[in-house]
PDB file with one MODEL, atoms N, CA, C and O in Angstrom:
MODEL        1
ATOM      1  N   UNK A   1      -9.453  27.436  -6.294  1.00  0.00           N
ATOM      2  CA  UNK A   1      -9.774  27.667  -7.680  1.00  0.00           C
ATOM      3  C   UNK A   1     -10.994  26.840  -8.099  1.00  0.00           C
ATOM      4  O   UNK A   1     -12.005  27.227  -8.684  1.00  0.00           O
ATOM      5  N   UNK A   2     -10.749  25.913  -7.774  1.00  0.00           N
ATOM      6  CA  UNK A   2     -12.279  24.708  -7.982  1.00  0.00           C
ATOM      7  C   UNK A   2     -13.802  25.147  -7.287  1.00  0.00           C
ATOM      8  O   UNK A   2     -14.978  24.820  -7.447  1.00  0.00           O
ATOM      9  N   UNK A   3     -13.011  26.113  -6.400  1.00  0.00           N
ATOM     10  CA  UNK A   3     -14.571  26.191  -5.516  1.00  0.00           C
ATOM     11  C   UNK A   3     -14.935  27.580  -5.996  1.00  0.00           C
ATOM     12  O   UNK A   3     -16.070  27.992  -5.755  1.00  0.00           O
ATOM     13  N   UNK A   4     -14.155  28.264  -6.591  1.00  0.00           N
ATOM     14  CA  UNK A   4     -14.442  29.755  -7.280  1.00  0.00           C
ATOM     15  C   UNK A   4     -15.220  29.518  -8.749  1.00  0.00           C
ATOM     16  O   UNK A   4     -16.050  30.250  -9.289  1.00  0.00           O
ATOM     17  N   UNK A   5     -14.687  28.295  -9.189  1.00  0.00           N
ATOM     18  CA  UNK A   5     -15.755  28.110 -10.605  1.00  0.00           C
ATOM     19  C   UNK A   5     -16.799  27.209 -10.551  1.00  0.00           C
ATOM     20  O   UNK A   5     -17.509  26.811 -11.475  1.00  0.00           O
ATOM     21  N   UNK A   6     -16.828  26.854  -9.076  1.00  0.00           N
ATOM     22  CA  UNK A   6     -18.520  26.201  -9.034  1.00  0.00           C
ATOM     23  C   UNK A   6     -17.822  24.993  -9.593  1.00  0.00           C
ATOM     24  O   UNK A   6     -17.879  24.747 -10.798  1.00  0.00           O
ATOM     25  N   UNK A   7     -17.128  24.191  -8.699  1.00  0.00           N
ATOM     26  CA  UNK A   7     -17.026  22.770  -9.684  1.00  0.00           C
ATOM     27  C   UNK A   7     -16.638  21.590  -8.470  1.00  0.00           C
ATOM     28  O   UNK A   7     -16.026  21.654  -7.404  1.00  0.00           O
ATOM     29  N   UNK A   8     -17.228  20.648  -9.112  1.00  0.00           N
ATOM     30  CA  UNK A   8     -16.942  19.218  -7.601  1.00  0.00           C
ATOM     31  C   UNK A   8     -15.810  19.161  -7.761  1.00  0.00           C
ATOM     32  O   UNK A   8     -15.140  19.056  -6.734  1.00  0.00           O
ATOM     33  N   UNK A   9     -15.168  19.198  -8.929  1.00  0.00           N
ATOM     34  CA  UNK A   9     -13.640  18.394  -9.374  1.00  0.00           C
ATOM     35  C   UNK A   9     -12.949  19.073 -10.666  1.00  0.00           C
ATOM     36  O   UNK A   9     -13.478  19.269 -11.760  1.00  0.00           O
ATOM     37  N   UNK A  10     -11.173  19.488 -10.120  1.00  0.00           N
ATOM     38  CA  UNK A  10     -10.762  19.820 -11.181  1.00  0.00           C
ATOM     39  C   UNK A  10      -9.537  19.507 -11.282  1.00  0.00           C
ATOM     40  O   UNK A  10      -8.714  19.941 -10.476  1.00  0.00           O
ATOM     41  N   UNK A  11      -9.237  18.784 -12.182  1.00  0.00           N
ATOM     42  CA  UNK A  11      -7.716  18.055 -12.112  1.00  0.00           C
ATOM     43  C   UNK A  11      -6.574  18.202 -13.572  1.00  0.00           C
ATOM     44  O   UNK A  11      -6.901  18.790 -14.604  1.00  0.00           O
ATOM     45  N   UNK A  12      -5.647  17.744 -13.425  1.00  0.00           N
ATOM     46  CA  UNK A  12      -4.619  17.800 -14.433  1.00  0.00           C
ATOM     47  C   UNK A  12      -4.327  15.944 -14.974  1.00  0.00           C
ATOM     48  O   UNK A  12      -3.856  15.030 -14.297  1.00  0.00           O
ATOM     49  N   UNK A  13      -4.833  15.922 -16.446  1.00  0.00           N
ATOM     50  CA  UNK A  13      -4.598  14.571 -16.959  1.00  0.00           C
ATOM     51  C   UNK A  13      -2.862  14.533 -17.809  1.00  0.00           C
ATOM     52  O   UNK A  13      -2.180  15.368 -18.403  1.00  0.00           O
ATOM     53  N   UNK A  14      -2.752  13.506 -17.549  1.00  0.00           N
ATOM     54  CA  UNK A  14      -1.246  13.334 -18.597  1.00  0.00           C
ATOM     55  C   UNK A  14      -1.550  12.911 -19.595  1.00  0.00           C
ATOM     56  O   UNK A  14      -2.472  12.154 -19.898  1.00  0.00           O
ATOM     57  N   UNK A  15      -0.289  13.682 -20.551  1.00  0.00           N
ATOM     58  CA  UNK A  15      -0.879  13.455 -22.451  1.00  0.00           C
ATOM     59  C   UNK A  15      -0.731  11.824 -22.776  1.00  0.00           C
ATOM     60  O   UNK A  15       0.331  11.241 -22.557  1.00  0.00           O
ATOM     61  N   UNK A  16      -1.730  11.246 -23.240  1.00  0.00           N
ATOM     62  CA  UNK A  16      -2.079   9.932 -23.925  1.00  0.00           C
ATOM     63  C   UNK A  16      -1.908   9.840 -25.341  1.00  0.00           C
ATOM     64  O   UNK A  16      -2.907  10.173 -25.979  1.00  0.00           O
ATOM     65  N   UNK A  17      -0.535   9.340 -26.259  1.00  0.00           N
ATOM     66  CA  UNK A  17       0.064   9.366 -27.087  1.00  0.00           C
ATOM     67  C   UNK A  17      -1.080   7.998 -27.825  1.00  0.00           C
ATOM     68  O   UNK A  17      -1.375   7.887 -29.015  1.00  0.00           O
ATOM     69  N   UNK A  18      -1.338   7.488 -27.171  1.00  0.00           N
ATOM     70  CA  UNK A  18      -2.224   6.770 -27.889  1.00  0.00           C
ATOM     71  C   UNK A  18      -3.738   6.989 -28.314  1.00  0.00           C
ATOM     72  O   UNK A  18      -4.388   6.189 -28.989  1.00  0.00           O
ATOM     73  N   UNK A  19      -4.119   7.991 -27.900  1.00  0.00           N
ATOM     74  CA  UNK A  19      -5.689   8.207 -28.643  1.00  0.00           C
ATOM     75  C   UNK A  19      -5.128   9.988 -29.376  1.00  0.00           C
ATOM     76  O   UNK A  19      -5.901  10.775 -29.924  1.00  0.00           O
ATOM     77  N   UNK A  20      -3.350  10.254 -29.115  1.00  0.00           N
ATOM     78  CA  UNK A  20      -3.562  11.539 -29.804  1.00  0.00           C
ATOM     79  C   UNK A  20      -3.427  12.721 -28.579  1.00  0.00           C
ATOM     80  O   UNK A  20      -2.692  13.655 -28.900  1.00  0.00           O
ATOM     81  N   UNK A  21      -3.874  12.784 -27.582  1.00  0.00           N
ATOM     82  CA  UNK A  21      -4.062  13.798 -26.691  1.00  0.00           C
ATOM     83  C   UNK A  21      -2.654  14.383 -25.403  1.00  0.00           C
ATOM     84  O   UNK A  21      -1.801  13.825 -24.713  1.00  0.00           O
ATOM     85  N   UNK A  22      -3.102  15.752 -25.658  1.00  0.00           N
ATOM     86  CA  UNK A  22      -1.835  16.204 -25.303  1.00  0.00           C
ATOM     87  C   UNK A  22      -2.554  16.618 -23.098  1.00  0.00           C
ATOM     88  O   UNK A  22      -3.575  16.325 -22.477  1.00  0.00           O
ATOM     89  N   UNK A  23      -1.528  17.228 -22.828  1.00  0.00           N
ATOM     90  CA  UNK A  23      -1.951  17.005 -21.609  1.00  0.00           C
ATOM     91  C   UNK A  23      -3.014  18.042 -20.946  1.00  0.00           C
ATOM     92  O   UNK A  23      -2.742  19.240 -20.873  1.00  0.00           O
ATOM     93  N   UNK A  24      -4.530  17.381 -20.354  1.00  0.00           N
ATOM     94  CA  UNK A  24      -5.665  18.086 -20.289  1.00  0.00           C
ATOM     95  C   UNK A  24      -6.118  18.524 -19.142  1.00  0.00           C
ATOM     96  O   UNK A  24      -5.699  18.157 -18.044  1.00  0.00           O
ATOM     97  N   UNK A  25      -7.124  19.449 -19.370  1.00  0.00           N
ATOM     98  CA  UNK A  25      -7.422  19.732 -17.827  1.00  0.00           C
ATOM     99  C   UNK A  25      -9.068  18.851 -18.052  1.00  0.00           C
ATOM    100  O   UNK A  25      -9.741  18.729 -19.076  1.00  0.00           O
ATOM    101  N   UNK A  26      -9.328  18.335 -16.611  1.00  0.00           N
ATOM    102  CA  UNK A  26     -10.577  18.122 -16.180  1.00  0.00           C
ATOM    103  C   UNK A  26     -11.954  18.600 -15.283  1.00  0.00           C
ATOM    104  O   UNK A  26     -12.089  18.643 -14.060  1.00  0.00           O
ATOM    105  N   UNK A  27     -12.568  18.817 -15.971  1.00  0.00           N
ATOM    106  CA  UNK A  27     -13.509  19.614 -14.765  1.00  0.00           C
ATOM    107  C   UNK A  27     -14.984  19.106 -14.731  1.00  0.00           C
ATOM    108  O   UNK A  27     -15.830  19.219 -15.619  1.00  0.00           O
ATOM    109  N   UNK A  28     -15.110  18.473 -13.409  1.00  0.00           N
ATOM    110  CA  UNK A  28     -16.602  18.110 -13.401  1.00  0.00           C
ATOM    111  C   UNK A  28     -17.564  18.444 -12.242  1.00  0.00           C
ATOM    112  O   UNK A  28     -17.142  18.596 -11.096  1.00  0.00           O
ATOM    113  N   UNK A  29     -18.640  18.535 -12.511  1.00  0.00           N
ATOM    114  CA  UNK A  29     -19.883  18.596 -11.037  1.00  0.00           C
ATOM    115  C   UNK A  29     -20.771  17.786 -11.201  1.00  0.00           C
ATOM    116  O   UNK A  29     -21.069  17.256 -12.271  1.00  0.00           O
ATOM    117  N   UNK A  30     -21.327  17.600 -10.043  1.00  0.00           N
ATOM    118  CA  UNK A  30     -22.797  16.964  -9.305  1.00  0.00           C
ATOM    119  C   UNK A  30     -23.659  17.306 -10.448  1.00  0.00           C
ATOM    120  O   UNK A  30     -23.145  18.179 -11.147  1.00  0.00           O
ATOM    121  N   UNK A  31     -24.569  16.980 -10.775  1.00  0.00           N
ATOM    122  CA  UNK A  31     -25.853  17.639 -11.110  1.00  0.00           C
ATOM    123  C   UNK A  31     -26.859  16.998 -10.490  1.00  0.00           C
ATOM    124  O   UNK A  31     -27.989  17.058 -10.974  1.00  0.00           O
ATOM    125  N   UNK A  32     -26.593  16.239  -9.251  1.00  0.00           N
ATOM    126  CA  UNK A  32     -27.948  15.710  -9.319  1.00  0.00           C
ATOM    127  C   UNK A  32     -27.034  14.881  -7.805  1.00  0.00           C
ATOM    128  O   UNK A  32     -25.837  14.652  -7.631  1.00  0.00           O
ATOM    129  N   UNK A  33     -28.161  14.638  -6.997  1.00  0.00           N
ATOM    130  CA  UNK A  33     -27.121  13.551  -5.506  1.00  0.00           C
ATOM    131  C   UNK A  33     -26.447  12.630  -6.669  1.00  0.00           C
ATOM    132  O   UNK A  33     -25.229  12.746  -6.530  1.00  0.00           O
ATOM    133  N   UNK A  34     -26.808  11.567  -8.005  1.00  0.00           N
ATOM    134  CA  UNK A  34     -26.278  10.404  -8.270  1.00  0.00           C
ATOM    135  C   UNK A  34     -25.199  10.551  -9.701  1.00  0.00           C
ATOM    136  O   UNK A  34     -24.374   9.845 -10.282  1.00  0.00           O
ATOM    137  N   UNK A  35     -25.654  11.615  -9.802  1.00  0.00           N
ATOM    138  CA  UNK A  35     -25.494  12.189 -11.502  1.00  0.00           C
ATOM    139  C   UNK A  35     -23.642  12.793 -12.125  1.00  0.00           C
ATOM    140  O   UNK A  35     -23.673  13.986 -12.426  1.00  0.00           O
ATOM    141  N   UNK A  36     -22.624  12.324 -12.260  1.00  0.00           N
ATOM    142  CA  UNK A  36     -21.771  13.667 -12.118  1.00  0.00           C
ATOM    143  C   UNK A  36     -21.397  13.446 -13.584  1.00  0.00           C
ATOM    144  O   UNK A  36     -21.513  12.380 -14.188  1.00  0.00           O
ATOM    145  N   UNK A  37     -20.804  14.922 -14.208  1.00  0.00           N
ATOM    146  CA  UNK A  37     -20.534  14.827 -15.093  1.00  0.00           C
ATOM    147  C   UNK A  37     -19.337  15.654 -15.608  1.00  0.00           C
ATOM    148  O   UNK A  37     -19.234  16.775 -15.109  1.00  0.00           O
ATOM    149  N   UNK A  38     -18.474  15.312 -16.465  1.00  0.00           N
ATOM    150  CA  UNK A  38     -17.117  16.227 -16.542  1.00  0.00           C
ATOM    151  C   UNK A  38     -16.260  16.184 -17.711  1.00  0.00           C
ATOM    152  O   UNK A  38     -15.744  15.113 -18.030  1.00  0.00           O
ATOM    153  N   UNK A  39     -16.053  17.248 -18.387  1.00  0.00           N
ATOM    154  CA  UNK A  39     -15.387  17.873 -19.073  1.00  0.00           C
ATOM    155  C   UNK A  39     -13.906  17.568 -19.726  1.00  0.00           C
ATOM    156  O   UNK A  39     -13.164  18.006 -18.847  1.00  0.00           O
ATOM    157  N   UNK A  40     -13.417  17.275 -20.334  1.00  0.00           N
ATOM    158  CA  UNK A  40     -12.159  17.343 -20.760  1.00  0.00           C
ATOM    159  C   UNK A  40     -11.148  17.674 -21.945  1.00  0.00           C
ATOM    160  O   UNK A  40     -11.323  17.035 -22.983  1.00  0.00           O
ATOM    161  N   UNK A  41     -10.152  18.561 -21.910  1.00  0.00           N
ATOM    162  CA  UNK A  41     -10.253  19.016 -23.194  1.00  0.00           C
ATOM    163  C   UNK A  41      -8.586  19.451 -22.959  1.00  0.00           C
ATOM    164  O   UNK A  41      -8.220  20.005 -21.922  1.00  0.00           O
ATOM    165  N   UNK A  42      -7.604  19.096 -24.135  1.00  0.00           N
ATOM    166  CA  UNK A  42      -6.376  19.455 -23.787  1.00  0.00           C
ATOM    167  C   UNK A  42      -5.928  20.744 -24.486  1.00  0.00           C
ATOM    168  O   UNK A  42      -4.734  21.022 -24.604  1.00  0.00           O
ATOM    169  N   UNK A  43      -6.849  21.468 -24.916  1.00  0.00           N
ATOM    170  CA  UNK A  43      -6.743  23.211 -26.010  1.00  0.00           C
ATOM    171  C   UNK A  43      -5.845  22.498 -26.749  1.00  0.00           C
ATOM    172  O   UNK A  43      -4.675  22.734 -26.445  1.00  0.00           O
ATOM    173  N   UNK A  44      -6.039  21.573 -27.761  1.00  0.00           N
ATOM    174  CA  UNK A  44      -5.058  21.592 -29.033  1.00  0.00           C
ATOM    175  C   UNK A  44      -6.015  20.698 -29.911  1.00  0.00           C
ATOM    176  O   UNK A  44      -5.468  20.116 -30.847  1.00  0.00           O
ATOM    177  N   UNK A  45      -7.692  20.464 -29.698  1.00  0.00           N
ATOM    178  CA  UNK A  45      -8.834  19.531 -30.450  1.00  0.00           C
ATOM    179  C   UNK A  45      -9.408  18.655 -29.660  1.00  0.00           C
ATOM    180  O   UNK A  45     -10.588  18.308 -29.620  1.00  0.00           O
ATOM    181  N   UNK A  46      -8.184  18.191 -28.808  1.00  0.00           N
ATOM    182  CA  UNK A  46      -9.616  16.974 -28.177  1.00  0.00           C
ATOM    183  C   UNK A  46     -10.007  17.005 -27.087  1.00  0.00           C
ATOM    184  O   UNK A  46      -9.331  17.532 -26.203  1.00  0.00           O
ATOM    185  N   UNK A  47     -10.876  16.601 -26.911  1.00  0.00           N
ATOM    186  CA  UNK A  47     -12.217  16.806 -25.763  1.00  0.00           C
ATOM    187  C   UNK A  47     -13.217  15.876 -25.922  1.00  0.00           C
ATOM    188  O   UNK A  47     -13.752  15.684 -27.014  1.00  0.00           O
ATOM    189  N   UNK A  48     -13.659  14.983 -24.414  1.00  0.00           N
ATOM    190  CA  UNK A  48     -14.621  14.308 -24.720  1.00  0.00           C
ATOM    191  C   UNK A  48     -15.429  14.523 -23.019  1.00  0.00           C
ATOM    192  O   UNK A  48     -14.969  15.043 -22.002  1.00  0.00           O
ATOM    193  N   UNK A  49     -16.299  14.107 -23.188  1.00  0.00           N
ATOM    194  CA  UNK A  49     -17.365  13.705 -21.712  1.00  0.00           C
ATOM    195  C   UNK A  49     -17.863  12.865 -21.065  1.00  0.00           C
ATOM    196  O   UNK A  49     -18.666  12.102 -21.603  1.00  0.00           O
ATOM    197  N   UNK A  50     -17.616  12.771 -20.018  1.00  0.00           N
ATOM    198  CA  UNK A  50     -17.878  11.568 -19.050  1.00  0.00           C
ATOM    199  C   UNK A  50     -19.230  11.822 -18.310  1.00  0.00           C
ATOM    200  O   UNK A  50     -19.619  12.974 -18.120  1.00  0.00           O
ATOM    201  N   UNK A  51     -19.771  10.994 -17.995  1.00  0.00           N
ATOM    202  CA  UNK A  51     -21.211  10.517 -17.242  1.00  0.00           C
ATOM    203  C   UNK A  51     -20.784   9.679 -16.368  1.00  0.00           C
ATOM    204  O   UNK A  51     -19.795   9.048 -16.741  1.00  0.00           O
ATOM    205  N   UNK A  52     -21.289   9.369 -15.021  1.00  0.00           N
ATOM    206  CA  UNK A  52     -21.187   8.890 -14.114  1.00  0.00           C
ATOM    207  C   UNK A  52     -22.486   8.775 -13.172  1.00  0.00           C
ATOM    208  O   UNK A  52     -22.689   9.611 -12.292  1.00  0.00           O
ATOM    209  N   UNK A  53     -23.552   7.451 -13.457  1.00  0.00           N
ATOM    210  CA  UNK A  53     -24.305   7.399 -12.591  1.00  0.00           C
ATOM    211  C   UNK A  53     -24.599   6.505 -11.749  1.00  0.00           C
ATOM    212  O   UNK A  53     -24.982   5.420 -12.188  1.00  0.00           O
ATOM    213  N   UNK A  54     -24.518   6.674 -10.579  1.00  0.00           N
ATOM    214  CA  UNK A  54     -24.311   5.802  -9.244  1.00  0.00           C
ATOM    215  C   UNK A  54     -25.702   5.626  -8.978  1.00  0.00           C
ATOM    216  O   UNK A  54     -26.503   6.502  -8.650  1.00  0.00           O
ATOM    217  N   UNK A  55     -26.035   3.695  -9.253  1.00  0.00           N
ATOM    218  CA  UNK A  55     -26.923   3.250  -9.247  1.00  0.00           C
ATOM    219  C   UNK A  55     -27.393   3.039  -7.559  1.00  0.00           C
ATOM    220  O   UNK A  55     -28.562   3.144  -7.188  1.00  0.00           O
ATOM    221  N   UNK A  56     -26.055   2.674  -6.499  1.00  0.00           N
ATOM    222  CA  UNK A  56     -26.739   2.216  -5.613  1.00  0.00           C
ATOM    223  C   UNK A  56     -24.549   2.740  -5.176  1.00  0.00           C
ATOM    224  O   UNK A  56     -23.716   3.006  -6.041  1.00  0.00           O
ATOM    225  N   UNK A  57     -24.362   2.711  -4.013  1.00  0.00           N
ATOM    226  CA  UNK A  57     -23.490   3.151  -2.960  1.00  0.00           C
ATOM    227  C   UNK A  57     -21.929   1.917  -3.979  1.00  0.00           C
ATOM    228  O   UNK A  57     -20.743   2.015  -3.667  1.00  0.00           O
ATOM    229  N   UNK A  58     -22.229   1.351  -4.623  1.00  0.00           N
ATOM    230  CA  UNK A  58     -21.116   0.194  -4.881  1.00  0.00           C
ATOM    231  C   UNK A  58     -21.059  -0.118  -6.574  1.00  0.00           C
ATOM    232  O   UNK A  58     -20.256  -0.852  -7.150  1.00  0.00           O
ATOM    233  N   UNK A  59     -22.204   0.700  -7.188  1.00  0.00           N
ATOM    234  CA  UNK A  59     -22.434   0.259  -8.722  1.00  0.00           C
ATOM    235  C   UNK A  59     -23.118   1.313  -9.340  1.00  0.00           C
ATOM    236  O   UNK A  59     -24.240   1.773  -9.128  1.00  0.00           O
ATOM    237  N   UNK A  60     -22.036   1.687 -10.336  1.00  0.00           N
ATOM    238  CA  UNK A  60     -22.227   3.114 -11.159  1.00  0.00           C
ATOM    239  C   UNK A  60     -22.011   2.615 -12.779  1.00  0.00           C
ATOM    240  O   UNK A  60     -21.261   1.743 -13.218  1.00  0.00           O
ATOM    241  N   UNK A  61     -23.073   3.616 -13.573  1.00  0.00           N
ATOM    242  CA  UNK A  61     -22.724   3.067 -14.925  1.00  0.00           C
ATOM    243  C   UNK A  61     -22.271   4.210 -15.381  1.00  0.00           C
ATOM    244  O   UNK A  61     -22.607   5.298 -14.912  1.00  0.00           O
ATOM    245  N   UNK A  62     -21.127   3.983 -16.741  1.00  0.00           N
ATOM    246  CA  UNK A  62     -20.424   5.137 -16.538  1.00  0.00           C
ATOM    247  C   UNK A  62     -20.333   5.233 -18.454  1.00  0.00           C
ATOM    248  O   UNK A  62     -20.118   4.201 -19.089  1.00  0.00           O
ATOM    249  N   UNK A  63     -20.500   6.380 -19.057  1.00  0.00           N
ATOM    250  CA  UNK A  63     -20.356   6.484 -20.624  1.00  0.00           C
ATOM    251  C   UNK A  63     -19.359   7.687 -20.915  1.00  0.00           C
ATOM    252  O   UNK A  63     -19.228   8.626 -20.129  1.00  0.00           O
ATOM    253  N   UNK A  64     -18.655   7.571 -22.140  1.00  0.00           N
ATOM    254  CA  UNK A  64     -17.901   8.725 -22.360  1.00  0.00           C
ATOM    255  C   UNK A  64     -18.028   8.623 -23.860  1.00  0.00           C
ATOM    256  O   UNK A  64     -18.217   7.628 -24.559  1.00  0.00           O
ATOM    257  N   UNK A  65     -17.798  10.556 -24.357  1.00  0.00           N
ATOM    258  CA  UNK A  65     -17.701  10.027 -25.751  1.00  0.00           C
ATOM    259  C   UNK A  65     -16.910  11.265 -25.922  1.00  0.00           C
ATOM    260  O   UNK A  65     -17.073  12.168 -25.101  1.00  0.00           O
ATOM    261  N   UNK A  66     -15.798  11.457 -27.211  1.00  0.00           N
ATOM    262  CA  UNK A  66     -15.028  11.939 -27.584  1.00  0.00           C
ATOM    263  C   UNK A  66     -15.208  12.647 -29.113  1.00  0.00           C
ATOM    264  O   UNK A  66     -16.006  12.446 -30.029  1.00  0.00           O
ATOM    265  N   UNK A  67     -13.919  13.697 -28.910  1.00  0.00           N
ATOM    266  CA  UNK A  67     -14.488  14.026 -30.464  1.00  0.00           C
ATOM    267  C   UNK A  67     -12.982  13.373 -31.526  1.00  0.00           C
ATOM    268  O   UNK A  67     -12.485  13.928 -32.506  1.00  0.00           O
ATOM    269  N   UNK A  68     -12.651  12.304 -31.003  1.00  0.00           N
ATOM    270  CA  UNK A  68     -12.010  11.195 -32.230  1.00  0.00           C
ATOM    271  C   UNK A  68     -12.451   9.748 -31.978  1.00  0.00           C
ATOM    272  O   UNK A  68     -11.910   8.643 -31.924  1.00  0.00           O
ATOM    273  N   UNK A  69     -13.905  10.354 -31.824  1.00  0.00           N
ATOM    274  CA  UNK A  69     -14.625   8.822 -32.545  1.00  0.00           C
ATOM    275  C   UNK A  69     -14.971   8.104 -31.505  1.00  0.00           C
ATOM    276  O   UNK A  69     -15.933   7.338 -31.579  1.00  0.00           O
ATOM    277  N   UNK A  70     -14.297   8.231 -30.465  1.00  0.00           N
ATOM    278  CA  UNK A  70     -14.564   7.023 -29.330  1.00  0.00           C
ATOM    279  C   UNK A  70     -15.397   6.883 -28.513  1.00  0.00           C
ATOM    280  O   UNK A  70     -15.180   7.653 -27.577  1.00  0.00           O
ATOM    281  N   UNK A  71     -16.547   6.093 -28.318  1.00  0.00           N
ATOM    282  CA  UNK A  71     -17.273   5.924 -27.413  1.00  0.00           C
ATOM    283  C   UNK A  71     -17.733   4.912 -26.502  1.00  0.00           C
ATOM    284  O   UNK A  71     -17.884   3.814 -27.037  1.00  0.00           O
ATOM    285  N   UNK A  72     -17.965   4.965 -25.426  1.00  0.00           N
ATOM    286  CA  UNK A  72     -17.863   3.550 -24.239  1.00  0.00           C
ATOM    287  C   UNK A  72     -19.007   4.076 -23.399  1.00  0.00           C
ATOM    288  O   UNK A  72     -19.441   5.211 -23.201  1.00  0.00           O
ATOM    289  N   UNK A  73     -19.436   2.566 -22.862  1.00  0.00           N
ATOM    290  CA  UNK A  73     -20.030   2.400 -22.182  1.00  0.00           C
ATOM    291  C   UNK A  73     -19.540   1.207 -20.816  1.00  0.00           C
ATOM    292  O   UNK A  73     -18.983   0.122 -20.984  1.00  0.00           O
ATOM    293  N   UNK A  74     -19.952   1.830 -19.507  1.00  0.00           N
ATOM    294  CA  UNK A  74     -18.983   0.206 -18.438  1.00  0.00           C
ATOM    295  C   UNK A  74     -19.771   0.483 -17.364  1.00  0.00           C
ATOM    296  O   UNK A  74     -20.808   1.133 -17.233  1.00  0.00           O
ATOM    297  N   UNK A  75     -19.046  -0.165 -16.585  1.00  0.00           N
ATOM    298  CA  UNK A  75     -20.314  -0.434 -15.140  1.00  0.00           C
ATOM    299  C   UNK A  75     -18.861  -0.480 -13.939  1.00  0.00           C
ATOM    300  O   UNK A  75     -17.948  -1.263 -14.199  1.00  0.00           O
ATOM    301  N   UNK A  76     -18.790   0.241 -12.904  1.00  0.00           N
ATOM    302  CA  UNK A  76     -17.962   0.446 -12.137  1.00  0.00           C
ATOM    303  C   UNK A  76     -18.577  -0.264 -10.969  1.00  0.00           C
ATOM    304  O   UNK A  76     -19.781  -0.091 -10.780  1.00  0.00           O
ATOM    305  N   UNK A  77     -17.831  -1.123 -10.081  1.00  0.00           N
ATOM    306  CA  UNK A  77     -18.194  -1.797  -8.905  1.00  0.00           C
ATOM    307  C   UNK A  77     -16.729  -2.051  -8.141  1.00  0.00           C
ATOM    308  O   UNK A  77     -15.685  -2.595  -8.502  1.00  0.00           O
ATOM    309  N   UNK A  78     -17.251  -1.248  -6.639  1.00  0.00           N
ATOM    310  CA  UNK A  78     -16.158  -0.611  -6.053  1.00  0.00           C
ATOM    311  C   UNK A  78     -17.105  -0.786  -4.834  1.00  0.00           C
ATOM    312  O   UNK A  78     -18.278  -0.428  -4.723  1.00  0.00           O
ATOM    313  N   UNK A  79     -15.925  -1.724  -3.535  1.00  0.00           N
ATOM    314  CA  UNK A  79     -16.255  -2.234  -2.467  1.00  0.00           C
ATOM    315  C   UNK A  79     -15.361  -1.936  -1.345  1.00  0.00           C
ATOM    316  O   UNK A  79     -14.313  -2.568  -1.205  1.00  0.00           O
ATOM    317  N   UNK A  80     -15.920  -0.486  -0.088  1.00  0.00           N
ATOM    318  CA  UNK A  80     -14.670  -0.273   0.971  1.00  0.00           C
ATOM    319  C   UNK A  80     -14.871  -1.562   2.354  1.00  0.00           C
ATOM    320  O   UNK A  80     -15.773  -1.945   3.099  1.00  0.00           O
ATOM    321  N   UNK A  81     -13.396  -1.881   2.091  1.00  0.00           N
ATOM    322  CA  UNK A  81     -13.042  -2.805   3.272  1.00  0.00           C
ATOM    323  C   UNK A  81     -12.336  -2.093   4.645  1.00  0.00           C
ATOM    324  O   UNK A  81     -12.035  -2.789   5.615  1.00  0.00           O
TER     325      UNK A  81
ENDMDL
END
């Protein structure tokens, strides 16, 4: 199903009683080798978007913003042993 709608990633989130949201689907792709970006939305209002850009193999900066207000910015650093 993921590879029929053209998508890197498509998953099932559990509902988060604390920002409001009931349980969503996720869907994101590549746009770019460093770039990914993805979708989320539980069909009952909320929906927000994630960015994900991988600066170097271990350090990605990552933003999301929502449509109840919320928005972030962070830096992911992730090391395989």
């Amino acid at each position: 199903m993921r590879r029929a709608a053209g998508l890197d990633r498509l998953r099932i989130l559990p509902a988060d009683p604390t920002i409001g949201a009931g349980t969503a689907v996720a869907a994101g792709k590549y746009i770019g080798r460093r770039t990914y970006v993805e979708v989320i939305s539980d069909g009952q209002g909320y929906s927000a978007t994630r960015v994900e850009f991988q600066i170097t193999r271990w350090l990605s900066l990552l933003s999301s913003i929502s449509t109840i207000g919320r928005q972030s910015a962070s830096v992911k650093v992730s090391k395989d042993y």
